[in-house]
Backbone as numpy.savetxt, mean C-alpha at the origin, in Angstrom:
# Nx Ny Nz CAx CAy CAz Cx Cy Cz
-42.95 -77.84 68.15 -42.49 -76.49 68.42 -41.97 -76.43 69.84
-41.10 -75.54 70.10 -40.18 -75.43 71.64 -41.10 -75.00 72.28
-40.80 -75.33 73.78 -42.13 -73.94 74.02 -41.25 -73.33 75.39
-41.24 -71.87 75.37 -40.42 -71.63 75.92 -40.89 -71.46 77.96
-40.48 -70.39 78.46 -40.75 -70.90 80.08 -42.19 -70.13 80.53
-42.64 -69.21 80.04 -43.87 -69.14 80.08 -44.71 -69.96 79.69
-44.21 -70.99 78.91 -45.25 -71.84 78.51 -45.81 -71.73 76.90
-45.61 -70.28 76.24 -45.17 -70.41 75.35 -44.56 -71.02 74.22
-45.57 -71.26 73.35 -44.90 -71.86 71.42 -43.67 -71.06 71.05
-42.38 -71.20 70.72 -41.99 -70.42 69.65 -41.85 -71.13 68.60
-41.76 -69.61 67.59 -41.80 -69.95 65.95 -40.34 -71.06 66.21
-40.90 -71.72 64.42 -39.31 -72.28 64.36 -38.29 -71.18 63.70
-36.97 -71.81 64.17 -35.92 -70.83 63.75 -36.09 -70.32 62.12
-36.06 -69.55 61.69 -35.69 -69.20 60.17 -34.33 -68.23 59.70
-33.76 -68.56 59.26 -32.08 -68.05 58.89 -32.74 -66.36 58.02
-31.95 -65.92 58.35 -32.37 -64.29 57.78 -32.05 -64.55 56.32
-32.92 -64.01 55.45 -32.81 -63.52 53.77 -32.12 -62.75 53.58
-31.48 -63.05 52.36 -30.44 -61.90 51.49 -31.48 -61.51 50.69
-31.26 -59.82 50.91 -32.37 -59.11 49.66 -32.10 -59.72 48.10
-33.08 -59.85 47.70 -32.99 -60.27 46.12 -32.34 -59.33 45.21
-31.25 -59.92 44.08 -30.55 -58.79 43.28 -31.60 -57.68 42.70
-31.34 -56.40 42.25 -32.70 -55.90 41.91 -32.84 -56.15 40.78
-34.12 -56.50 39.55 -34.88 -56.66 38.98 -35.37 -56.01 37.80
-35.84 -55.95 36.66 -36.81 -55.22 35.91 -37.91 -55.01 36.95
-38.17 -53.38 36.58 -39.33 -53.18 37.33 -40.53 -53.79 36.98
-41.48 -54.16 38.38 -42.76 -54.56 37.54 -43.67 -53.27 36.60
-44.45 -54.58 36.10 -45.32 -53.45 35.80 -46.60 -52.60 36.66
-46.96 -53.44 37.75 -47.60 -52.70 38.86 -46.73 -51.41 39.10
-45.58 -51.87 39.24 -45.04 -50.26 39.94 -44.52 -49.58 39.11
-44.89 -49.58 37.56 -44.69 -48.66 36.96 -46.05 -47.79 36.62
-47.04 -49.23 37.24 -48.32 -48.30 36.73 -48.78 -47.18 38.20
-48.32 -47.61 39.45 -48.71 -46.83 40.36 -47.64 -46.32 41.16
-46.11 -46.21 40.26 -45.44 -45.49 41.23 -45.51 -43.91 40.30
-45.31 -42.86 41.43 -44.86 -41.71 40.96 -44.43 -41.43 39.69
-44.52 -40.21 38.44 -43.74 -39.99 38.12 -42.47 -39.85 37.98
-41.74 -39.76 36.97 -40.48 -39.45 37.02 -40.72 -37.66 37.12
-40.14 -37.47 38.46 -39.52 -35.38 38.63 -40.84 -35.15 39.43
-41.61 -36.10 39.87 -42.71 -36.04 41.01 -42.18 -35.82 42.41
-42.76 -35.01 43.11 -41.70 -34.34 44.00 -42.12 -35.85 45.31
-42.68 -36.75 45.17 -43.10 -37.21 46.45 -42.13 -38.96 45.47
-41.50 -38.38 44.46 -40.29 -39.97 44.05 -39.28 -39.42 44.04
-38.31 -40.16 44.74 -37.45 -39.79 45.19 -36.33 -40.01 44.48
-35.43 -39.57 43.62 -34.49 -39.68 42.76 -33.08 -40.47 43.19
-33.32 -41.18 41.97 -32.37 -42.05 41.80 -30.66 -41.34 41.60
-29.78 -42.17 42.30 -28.55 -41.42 42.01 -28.10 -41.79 40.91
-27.96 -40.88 39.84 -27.13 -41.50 38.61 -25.91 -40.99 38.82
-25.00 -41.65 37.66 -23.47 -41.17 37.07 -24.10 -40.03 36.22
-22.83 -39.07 36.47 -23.02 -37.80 35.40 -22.80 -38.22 34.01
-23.75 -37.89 33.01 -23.46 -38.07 31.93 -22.52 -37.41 31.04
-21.15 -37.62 30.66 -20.84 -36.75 30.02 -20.31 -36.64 28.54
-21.14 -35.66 28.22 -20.68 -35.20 26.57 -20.08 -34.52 25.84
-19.70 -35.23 25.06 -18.03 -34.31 24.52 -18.53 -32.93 23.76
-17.98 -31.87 23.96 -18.41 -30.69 23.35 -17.18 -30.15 22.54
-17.74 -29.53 21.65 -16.55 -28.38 21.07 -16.18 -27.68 21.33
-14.21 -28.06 21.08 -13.94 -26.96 21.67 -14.10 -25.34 21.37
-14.25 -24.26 22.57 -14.36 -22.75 22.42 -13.22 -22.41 21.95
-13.17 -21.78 20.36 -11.58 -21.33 19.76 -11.98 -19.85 20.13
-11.02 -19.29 21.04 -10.78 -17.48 20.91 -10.00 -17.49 19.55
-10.56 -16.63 18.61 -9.56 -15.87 17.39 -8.80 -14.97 17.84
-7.52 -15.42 17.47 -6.30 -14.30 18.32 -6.68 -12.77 17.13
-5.98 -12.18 18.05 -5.85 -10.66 16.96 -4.50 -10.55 16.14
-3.87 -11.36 16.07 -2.62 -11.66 15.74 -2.92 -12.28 14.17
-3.86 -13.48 14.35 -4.12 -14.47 13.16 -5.43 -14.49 12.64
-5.22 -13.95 10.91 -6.45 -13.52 10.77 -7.68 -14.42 10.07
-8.58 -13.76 10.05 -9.62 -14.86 9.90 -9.50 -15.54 8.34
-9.65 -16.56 8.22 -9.19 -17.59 7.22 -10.52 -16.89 5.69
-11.26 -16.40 6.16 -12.71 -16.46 5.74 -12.50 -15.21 5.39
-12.00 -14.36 5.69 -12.36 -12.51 5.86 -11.47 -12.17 5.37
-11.22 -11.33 3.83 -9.98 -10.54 3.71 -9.34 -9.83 4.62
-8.05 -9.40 4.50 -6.70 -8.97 4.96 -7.78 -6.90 4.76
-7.03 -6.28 5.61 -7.71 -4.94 5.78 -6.40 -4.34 5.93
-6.08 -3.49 5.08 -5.05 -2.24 5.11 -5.15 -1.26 5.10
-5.10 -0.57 6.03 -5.21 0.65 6.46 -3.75 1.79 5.42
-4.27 2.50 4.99 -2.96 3.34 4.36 -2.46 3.90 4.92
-0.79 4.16 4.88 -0.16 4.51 5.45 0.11 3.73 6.61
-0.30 2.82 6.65 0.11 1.82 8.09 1.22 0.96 7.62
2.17 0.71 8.75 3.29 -0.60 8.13 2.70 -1.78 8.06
1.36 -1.86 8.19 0.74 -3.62 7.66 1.08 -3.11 6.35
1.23 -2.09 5.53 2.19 -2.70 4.16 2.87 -3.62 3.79
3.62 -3.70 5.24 4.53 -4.76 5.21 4.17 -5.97 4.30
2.64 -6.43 5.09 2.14 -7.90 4.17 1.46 -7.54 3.20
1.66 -6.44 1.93 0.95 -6.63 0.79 1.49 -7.30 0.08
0.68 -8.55 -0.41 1.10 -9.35 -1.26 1.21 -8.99 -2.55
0.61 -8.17 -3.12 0.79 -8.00 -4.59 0.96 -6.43 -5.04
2.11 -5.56 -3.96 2.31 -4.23 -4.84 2.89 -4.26 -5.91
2.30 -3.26 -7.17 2.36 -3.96 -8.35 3.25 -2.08 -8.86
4.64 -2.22 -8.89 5.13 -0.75 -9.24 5.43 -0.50 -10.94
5.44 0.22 -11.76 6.11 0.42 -12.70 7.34 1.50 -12.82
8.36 1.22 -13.12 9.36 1.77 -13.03 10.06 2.05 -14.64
10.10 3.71 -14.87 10.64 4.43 -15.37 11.60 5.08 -15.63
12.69 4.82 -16.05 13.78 5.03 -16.37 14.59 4.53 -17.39
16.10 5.27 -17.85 16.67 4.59 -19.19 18.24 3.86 -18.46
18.05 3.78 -17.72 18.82 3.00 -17.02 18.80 1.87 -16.14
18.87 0.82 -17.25 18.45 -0.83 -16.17 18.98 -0.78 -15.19
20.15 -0.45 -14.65 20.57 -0.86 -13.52 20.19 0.17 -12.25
19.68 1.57 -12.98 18.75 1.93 -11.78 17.74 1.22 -11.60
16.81 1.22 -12.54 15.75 0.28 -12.37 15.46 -1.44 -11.14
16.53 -1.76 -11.36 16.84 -2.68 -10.92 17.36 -2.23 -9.14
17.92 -1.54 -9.37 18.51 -1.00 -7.81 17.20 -0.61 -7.43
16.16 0.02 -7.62 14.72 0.70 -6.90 14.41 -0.36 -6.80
14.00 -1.49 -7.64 13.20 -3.09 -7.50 13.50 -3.76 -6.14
14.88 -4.24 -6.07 15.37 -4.70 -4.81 15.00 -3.65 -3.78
15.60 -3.02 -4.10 15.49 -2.21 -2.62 14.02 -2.14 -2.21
13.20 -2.23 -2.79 11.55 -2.06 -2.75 11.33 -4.17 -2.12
12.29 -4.93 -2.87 11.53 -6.11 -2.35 12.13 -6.52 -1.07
13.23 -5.38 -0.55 14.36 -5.90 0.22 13.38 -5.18 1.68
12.04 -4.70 1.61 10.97 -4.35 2.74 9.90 -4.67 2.21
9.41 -5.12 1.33 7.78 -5.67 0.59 7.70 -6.98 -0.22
6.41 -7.31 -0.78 6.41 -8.33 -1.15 5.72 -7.46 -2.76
6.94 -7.36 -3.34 6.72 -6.58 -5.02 6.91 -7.21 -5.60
5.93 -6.73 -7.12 6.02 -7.37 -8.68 6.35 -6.18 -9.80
6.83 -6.13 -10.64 7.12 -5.20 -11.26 6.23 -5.03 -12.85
5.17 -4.11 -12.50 3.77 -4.24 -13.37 4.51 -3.92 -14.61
6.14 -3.25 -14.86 6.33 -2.92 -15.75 8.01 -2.50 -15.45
8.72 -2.64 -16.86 10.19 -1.83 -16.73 9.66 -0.92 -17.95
9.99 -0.05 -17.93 10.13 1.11 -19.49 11.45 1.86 -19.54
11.55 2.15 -20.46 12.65 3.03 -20.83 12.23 4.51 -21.37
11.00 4.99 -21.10 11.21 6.20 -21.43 9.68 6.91 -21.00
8.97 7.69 -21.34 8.16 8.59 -20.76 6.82 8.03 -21.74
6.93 7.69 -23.04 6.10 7.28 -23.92 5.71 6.26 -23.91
6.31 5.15 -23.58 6.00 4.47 -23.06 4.95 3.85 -21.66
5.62 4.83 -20.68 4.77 4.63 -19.54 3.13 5.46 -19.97
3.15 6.55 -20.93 1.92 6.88 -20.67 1.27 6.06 -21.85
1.59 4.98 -22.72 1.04 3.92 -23.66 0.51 3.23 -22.96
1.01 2.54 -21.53 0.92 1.31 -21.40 0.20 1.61 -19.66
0.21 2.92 -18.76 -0.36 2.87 -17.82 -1.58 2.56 -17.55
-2.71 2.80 -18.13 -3.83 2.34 -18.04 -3.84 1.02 -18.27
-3.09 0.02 -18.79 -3.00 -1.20 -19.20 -2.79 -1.63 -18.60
-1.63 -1.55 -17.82 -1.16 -2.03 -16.60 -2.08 -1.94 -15.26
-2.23 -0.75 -14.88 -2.77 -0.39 -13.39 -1.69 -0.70 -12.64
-0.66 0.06 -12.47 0.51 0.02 -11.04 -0.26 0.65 -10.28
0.04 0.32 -9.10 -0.19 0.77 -7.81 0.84 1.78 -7.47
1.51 2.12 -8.00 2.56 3.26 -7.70 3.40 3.51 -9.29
4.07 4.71 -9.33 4.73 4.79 -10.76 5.95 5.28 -10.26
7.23 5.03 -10.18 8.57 5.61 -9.86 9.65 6.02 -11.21
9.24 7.19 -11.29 10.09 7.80 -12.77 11.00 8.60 -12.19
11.96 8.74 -13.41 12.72 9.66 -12.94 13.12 11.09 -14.11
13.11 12.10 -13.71 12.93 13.71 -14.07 13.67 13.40 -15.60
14.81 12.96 -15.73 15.90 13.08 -17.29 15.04 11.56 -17.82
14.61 11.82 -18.83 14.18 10.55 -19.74 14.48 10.92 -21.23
14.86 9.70 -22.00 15.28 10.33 -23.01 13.71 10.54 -23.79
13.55 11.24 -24.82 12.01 11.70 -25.03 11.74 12.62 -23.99
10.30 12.75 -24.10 9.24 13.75 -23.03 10.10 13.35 -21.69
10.22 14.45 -20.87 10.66 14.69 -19.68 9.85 14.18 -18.64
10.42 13.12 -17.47 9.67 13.34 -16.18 8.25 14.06 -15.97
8.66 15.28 -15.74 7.85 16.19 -16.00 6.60 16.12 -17.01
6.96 16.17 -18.13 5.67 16.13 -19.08 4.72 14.52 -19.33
6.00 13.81 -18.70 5.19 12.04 -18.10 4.07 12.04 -17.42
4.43 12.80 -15.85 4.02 12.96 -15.08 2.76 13.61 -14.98
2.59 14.68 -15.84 1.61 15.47 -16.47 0.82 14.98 -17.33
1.10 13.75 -18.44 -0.10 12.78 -18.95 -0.47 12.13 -18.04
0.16 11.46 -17.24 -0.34 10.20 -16.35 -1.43 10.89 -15.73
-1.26 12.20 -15.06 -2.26 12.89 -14.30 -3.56 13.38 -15.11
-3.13 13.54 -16.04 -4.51 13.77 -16.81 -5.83 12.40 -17.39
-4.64 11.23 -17.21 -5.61 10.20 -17.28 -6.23 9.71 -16.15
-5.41 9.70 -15.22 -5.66 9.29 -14.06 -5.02 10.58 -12.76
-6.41 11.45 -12.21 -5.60 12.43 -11.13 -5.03 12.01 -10.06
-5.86 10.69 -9.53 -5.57 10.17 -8.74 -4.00 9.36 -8.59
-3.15 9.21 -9.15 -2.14 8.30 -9.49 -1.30 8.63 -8.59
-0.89 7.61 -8.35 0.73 7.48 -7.47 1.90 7.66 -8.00
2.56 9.24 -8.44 3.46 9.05 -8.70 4.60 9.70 -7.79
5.91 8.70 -8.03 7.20 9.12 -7.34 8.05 9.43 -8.16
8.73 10.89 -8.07 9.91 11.63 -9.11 11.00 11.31 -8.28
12.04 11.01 -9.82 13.38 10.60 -8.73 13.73 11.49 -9.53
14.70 12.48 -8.85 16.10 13.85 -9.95 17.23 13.63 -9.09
17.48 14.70 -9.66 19.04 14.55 -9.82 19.38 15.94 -8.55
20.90 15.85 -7.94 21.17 16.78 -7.01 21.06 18.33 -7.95
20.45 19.52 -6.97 19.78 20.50 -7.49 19.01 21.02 -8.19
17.37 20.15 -8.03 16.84 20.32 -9.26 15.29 21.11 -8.27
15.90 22.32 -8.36 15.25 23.10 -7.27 13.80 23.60 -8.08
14.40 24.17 -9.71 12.86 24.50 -10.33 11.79 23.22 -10.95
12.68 22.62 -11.32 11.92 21.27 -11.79 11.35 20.33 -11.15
12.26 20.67 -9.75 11.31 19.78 -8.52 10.05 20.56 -7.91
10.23 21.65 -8.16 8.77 22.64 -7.53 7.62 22.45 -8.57
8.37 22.29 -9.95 6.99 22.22 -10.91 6.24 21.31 -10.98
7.17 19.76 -10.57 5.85 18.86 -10.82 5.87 18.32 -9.61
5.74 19.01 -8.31 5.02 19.49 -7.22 3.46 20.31 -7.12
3.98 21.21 -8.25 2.44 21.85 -8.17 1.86 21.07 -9.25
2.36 20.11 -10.31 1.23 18.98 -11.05 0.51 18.63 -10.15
0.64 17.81 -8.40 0.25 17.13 -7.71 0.83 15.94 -7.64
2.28 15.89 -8.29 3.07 14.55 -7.80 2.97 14.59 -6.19
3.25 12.84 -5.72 2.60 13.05 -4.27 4.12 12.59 -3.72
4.80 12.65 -4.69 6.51 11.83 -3.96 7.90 12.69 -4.73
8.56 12.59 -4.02 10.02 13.40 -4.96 10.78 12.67 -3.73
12.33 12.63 -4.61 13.37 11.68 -4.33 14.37 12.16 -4.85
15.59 12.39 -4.06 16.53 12.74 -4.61 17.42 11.39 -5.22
18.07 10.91 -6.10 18.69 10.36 -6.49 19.24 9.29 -5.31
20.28 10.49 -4.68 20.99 10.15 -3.61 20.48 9.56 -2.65
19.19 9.21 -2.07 17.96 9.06 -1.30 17.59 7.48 -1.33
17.74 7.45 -2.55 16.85 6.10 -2.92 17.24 4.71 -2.07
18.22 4.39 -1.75 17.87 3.23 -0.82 17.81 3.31 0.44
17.97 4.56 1.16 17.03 4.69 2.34 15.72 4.96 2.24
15.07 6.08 1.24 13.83 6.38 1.42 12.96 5.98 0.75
13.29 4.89 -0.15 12.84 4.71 -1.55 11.31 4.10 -0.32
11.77 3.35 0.12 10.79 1.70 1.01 9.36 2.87 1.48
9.84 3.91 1.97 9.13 4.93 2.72 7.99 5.84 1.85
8.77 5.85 0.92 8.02 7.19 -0.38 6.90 5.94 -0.88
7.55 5.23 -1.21 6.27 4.33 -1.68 4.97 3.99 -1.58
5.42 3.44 0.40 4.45 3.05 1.10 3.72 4.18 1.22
4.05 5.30 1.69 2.92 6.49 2.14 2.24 6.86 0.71
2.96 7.05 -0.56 2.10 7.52 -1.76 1.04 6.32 -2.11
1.70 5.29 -1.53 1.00 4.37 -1.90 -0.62 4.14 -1.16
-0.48 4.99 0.01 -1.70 5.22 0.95 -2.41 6.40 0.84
-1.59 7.20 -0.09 -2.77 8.29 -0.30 -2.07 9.65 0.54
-0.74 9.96 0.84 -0.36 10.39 1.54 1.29 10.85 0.77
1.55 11.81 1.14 2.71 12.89 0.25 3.88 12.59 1.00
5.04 12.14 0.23 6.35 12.46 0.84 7.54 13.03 -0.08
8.18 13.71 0.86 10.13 14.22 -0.09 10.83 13.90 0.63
11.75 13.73 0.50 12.96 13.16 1.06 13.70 14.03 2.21
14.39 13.45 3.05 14.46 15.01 3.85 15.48 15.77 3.84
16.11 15.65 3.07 16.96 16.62 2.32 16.13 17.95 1.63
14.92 17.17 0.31 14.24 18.30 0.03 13.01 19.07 0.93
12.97 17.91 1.94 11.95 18.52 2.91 12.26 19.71 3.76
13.67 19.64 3.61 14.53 20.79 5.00 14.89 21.55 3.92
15.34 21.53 2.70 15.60 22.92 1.52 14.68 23.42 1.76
12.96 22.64 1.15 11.72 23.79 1.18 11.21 24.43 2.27
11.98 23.64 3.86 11.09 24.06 5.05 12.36 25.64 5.35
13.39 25.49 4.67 14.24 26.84 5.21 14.08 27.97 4.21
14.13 27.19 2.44 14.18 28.19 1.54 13.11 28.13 0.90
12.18 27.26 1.29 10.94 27.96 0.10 11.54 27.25 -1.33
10.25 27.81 -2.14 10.67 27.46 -3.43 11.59 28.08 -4.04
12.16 27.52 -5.02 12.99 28.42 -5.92 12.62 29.46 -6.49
13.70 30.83 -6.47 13.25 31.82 -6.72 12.47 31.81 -7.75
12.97 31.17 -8.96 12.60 31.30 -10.00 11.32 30.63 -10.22
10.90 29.93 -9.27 9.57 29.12 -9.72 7.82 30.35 -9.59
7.91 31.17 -9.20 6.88 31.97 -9.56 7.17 32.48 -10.99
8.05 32.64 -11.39 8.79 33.31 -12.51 7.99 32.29 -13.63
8.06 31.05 -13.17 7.66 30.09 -14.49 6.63 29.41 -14.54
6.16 30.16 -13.61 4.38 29.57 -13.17 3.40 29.53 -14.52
4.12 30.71 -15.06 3.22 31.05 -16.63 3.28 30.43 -17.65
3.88 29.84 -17.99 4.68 28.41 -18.83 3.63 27.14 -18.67
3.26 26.72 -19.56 2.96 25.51 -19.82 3.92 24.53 -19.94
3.28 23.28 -19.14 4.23 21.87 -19.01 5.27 21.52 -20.19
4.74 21.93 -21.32 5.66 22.03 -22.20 6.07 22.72 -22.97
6.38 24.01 -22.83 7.03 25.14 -22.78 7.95 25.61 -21.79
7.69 24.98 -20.53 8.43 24.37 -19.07 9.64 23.70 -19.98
9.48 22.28 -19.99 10.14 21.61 -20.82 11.06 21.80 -21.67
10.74 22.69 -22.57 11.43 23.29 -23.53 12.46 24.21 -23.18
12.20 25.14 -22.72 13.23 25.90 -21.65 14.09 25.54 -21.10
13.81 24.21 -20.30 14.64 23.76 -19.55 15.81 22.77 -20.13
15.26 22.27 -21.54 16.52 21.87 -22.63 17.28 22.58 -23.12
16.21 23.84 -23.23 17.53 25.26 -23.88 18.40 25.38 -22.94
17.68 26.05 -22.11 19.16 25.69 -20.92 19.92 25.06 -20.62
19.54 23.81 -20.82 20.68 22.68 -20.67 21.62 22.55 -21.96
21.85 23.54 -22.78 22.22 23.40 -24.34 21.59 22.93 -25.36
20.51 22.48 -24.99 19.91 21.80 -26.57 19.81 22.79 -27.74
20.15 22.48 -29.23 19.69 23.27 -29.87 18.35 22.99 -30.29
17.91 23.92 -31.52 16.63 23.74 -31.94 16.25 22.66 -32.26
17.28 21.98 -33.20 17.01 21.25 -34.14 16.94 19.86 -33.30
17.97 19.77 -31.86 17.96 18.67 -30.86 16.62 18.61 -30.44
16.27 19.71 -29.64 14.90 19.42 -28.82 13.79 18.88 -29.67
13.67 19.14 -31.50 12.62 18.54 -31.78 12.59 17.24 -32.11
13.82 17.05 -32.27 14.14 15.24 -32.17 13.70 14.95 -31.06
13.89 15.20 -29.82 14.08 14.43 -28.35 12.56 14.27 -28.40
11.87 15.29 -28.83 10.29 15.58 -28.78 9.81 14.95 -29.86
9.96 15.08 -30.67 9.19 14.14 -31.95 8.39 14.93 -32.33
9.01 16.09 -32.61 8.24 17.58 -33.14 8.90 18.23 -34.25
8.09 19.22 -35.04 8.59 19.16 -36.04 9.76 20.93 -35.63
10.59 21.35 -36.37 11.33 22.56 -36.29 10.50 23.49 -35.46
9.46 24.07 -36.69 8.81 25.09 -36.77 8.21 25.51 -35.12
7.21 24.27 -35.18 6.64 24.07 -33.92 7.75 24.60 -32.20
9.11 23.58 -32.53 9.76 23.97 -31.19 10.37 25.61 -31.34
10.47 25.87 -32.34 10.54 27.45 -33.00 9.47 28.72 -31.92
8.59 28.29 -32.32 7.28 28.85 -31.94 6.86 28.62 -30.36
7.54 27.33 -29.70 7.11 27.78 -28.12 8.07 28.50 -27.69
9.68 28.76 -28.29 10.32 29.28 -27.98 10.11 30.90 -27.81
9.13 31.31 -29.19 9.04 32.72 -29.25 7.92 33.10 -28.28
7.11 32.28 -27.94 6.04 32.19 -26.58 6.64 32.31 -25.24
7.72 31.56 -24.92 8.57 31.50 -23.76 9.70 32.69 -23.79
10.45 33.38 -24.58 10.94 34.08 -24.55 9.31 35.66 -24.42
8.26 35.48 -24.48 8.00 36.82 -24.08 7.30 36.71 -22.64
6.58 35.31 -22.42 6.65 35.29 -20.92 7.05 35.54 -20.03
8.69 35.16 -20.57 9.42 35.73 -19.78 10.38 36.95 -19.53
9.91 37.86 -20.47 10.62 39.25 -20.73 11.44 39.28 -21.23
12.17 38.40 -22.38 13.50 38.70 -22.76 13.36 38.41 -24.34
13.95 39.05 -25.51 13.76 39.38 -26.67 14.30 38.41 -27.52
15.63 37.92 -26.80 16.52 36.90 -27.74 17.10 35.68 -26.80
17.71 34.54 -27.93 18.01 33.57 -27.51 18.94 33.29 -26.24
20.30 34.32 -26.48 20.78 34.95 -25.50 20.97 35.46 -24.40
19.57 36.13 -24.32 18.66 36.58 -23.19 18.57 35.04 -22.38
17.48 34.37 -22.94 17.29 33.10 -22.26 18.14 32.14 -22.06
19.29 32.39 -22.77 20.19 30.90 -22.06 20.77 32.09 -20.75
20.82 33.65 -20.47 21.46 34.29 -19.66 20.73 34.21 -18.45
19.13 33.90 -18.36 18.72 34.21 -17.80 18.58 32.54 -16.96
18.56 31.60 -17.73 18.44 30.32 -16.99 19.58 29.79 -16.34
20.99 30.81 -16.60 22.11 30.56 -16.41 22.11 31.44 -14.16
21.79 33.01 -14.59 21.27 33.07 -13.63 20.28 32.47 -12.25
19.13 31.52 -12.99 18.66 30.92 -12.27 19.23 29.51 -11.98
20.40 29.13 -12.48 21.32 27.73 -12.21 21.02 26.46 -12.77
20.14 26.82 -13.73 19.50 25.80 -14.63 20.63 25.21 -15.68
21.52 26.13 -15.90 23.00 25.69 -16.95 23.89 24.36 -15.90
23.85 23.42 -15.81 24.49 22.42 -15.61 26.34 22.59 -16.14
26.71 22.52 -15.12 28.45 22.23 -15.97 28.57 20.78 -15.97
């Protein structure tokens, strides 16, 4: 050994140690070190662990839930997306028929629960069907608009129906107004308002066209419609063929009635209405503008 100037041994040289790589822990120092989350062991730095999560979907209000029916509010233009309005359409003219169809699919997504050609029909086959709306129109050959309109309601009060007439049909449009039809349409109307009358009757909600909306908001009903308040739907009816020229023997064809019978509402309707002879009543419906030229 060196010995240095005091006189002094020194150690022999030794080259400094590299710490050893680290190890499995022993088991001594697992048996006497600290817990793990022991506030006097001192934590190890880890990497953050990270785990994939799902993603948070916001449901837009735009796109609806895959799971949850569609909700339509009536009278709202989410009409727009009804997929299955289901109309029956009344009339003896295909190519009206056909003109209301389009024009109805040319703003909706429609099926046509039914075509008919006449008034007997629609009240055979309405309960069978179930339309969601009924679009007739006032001249049918058979039972009238009118007296259609008046079965359908008796089977069903609730029903959606839309009257289409003809320009000036001031008493016949007031009468099956007070049935509780919830729509009227003038002829002339129909491919602007047709899309409109639909949707709102179709929600539970009344429309006329605004042509007849501004007649009734200046003139009221037709004079003559208190006059015929007393009349039954079909005695209504009847009248309103006399006036239009029918004879006897016509109206009980159109009706599927026998003579006698259209005989007999006649002599009922002529005292309702104060007048003695036939004469009387075509004079008097002529007065009220019911005579068509």
């Amino acid at each position: 050994m060196e010995t240095g100037d005091g006189g002094r041994q020194r150690p022999p040289y030794q080259p400094p140690r590299c710490p050893a790589p680290p190890g499995p822990p022993s088991i001594r120092a697992n048996l006497f070190s600290p817990p793990v989350g022991h506030p006097l062991r001192p934590r190890s730095a880890r990497a953050p662990v990270c785990r994939p999560q799902s993603p948070t979907i916001t449901p837009s209000p735009l796109s609806p839930d895959p799971d949850r029916p569609p909700e339509i509010s009536p009278g709202d233009p989410g009409l727009d997306h009804i997929t299955a309005l289901r109309v029956l359409l009344v009339d003896a003219r295909a190519s009206l028929r056909h003109l209301m169809l389009e024009t109805l699919r040319a703003r909706y997504a429609v099926s046509a629960a039914g075509e008919h050609y006449s008034g007997e029909e629609a009240c055979r086959d309405y309960l069978r069907l179930r339309p969601d709306v009924v679009i007739l129109h006032l001249d049918l050959p058979g039972i009238s608009g009118a007296e259609t309109a008046h079965r359908l309601l008796q089977r069903q009060p609730r029903a959606a129906l839309v009257l289409v007439g003809r320009e000036h049909e001031g008493i016949r449009r007031d009468r099956v107004l007070q049935l509780g039809v919830r729509g009227y349409l003038r002829e002339t109307r129909l491919r602007d308002e047709l899309p409109a009358a639909v949707e709102t009757v179709a929600g539970g909600g009344r429309y006329l066209d605004t042509t007849t909306a501004r007649d009734l908001a200046l003139n009221g009903q037709h004079p003559a419609t208190a006059a015929l308040e007393g009349l039954s739907i079909r005695e209504f009816e009847i009248f309103c063929l006399h006036a239009g020229g029918h004879s006897l023997d016509a109206i009980a064809a159109r009706l599927s009635l026998g003579y006698k019978t259209v005989a007999g509402y006649g002599t009922r309707i002529r005292a309702k209405l104060g007048v003695r002879t036939s004469a009387e009543l075509a004079q008097l419906a002529a007065r009220w503008g019911l005579v068509r030229g």
